[in-house]
Backbone as CSV, one residue per row, in Angstrom:
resi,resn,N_x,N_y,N_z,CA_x,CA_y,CA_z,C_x,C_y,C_z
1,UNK,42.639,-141.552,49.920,41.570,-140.889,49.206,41.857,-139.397,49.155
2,UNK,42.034,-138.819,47.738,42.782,-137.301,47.968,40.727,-136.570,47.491
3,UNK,40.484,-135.748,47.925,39.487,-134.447,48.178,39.641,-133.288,47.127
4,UNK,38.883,-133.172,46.388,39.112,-132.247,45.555,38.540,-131.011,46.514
5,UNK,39.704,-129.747,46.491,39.714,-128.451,46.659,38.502,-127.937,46.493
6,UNK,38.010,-127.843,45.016,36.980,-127.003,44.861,35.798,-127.467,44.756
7,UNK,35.154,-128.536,45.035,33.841,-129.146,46.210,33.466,-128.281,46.897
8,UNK,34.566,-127.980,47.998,34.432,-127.410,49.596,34.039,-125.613,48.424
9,UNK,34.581,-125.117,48.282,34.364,-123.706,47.638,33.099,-123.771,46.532
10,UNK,32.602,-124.451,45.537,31.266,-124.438,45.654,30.085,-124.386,46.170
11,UNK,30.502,-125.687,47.172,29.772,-125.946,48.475,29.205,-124.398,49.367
12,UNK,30.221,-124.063,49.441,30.355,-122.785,49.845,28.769,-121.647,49.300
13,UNK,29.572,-121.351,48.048,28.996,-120.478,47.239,27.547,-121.102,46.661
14,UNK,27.271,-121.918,47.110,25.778,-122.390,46.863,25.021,-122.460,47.802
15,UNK,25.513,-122.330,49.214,25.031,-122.198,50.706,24.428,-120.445,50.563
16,UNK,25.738,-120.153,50.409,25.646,-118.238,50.053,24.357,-117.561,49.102
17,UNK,24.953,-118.593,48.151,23.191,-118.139,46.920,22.279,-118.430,47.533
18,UNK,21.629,-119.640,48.312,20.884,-119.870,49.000,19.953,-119.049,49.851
19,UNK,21.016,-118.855,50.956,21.190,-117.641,51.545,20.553,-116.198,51.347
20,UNK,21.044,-116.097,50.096,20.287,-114.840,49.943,19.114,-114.716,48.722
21,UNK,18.666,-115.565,48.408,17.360,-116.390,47.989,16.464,-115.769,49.271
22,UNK,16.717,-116.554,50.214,15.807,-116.480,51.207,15.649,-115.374,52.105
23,UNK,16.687,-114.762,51.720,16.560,-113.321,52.475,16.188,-112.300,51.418
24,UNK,16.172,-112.060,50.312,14.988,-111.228,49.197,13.515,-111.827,49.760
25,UNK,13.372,-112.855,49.363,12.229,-113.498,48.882,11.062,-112.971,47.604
26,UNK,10.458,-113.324,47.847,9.320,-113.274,46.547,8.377,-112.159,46.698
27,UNK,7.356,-111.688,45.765,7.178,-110.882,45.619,5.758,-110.774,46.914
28,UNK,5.208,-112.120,46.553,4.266,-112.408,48.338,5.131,-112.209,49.711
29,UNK,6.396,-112.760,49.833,7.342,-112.409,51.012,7.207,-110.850,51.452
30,UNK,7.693,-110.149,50.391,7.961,-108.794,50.492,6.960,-108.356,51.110
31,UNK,5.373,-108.436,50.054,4.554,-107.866,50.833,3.689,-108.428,52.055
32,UNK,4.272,-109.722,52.365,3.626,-110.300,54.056,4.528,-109.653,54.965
33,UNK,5.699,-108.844,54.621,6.747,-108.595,55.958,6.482,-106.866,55.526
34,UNK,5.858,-106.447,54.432,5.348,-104.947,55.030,4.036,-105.283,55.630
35,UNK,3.186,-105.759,55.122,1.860,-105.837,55.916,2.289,-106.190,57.644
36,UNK,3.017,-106.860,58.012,3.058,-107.208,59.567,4.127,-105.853,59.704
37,UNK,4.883,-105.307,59.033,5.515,-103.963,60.107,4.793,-103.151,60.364
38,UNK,3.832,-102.755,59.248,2.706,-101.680,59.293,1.745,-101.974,60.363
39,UNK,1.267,-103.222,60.904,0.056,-103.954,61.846,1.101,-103.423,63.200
40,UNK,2.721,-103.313,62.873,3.316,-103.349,64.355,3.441,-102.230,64.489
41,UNK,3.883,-100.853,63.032,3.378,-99.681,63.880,1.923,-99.390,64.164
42,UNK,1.220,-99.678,63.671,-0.009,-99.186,64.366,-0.202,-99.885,65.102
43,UNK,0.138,-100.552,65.923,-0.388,-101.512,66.908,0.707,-100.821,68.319
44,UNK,1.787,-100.283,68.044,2.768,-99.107,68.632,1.449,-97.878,69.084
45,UNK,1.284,-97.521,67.822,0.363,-96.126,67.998,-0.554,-96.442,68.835
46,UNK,-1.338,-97.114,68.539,-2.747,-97.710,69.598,-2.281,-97.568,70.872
47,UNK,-0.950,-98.609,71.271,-0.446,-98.531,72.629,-0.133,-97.315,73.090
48,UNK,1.047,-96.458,72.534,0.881,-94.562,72.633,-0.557,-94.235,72.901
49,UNK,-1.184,-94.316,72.597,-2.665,-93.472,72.248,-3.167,-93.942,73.639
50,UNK,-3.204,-95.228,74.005,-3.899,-95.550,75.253,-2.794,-94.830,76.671
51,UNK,-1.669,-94.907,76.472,-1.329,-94.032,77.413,-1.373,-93.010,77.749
52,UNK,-1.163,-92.451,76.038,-1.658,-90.826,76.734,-2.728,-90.702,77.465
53,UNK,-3.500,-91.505,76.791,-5.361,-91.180,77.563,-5.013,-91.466,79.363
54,UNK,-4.235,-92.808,79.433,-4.216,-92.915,80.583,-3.203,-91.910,81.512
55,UNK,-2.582,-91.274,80.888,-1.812,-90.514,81.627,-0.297,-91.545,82.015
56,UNK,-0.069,-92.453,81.266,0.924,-93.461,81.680,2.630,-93.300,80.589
57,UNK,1.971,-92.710,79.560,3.320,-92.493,78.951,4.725,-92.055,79.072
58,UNK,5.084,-93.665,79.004,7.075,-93.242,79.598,7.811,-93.583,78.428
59,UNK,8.967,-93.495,78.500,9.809,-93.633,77.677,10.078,-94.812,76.973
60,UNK,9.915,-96.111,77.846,9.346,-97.428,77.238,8.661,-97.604,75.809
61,UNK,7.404,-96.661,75.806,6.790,-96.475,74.704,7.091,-95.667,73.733
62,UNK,7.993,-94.723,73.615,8.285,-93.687,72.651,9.778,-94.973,72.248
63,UNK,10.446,-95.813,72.941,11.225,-96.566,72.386,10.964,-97.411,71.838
64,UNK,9.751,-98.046,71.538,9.031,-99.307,71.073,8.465,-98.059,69.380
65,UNK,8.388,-96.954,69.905,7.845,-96.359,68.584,8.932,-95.994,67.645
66,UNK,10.292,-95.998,68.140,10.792,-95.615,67.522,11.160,-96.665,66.981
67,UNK,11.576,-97.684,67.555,12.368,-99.089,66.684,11.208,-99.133,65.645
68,UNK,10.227,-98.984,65.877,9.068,-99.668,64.911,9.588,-98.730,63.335
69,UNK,9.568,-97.359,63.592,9.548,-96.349,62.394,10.817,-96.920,62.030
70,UNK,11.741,-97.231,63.021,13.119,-97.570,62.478,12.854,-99.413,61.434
71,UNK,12.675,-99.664,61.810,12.744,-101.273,61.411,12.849,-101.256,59.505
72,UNK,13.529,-102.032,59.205,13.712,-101.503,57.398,12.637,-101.940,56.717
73,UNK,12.390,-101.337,55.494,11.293,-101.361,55.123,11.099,-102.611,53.677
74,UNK,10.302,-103.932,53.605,10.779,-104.314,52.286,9.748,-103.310,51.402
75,UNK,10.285,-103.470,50.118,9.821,-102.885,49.029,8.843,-103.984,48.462
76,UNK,7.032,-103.134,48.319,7.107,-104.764,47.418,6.346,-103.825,45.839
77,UNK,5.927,-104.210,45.186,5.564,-104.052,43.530,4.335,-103.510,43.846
78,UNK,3.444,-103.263,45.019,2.186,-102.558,44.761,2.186,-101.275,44.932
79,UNK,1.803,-100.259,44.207,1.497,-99.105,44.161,0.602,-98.150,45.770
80,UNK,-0.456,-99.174,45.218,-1.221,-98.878,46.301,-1.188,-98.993,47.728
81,UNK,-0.295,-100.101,48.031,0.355,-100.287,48.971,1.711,-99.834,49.627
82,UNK,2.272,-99.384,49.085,3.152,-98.554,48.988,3.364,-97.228,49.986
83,UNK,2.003,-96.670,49.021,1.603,-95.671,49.661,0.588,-95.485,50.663
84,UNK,-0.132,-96.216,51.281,-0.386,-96.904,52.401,0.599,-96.944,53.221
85,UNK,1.592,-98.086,52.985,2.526,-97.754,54.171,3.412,-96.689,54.317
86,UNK,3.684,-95.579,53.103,4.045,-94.307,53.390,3.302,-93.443,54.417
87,UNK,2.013,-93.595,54.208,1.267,-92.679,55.456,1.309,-93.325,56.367
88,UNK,1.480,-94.266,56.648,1.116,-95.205,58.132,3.265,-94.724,58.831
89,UNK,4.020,-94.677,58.422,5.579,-94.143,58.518,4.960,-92.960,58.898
90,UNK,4.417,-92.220,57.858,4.329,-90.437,58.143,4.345,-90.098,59.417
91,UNK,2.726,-90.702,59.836,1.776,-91.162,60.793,2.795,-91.519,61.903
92,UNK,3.428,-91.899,62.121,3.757,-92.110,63.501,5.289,-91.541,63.386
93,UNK,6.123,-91.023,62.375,7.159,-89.976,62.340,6.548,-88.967,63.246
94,UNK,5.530,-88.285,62.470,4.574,-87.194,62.717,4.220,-87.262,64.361
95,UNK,4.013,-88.268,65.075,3.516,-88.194,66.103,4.599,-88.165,67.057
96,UNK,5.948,-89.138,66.906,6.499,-89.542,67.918,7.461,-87.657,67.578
97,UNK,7.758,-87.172,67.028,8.271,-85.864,66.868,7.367,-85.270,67.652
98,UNK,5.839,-85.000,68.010,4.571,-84.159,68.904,5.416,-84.753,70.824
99,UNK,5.472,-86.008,69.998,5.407,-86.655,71.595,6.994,-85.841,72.427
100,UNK,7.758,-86.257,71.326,9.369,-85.602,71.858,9.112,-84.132,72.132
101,UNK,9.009,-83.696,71.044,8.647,-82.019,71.231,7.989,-81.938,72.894
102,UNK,6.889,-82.500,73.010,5.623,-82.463,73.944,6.786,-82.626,75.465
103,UNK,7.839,-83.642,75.493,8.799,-84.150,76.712,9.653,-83.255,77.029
104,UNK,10.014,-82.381,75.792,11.259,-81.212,75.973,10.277,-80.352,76.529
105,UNK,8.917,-79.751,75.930,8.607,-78.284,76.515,8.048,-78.767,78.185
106,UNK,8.032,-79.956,78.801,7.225,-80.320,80.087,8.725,-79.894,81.184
């Protein structure tokens, strides 16, 4: 029984399209994976915010803030949302820079 060659190399390249199907996703995808980064930085900030109050803030937390600002951003088609999660980025750029600043002058 001889195997045709280019099976296996379709095969291939339809795994691949696949693939990255599911890693775009749709235009609901996009915006369910900004809505949960935005819930995780502010849900970062909250945690910051309660330490400062408590006087507990270590470095633990300024690293959890930073992956968060770091984490990539999807793009999705709403305007309004958009810019929402531009200030909610600002928003904790803005802070974790107070907080660093705040560690160098101590």
């Amino acid at each position: 029984m001889k195997v045709n060659g280019t099976n296996g190399v379709a095969g291939v390249a339809s795994v691949d399209a696949l693939l990255a199907l599911q890693d775009v996703g749709g235009p609901l995808e996009r915006r369910r994976r900004a809505f949960g980064r935005a819930g995780r930085i502010l849900d970062v900030l909250d945690d910051v915010k309660v330490a400062l109050l408590d006087g507990a803030l270590d470095g633990g937390d300024l690293d959890r803030l930073r992956r968060a600002i770091r984490d990539e951003r999807s793009q999705t088609d709403d305007p309004g949302l958009e810019a929402l999660l531009d200030q909610i980025e600002t928003r904790a750029a803005v802070e974790m820079a107070k907080l660093e600043q705040g560690g160098r002058a101590a």
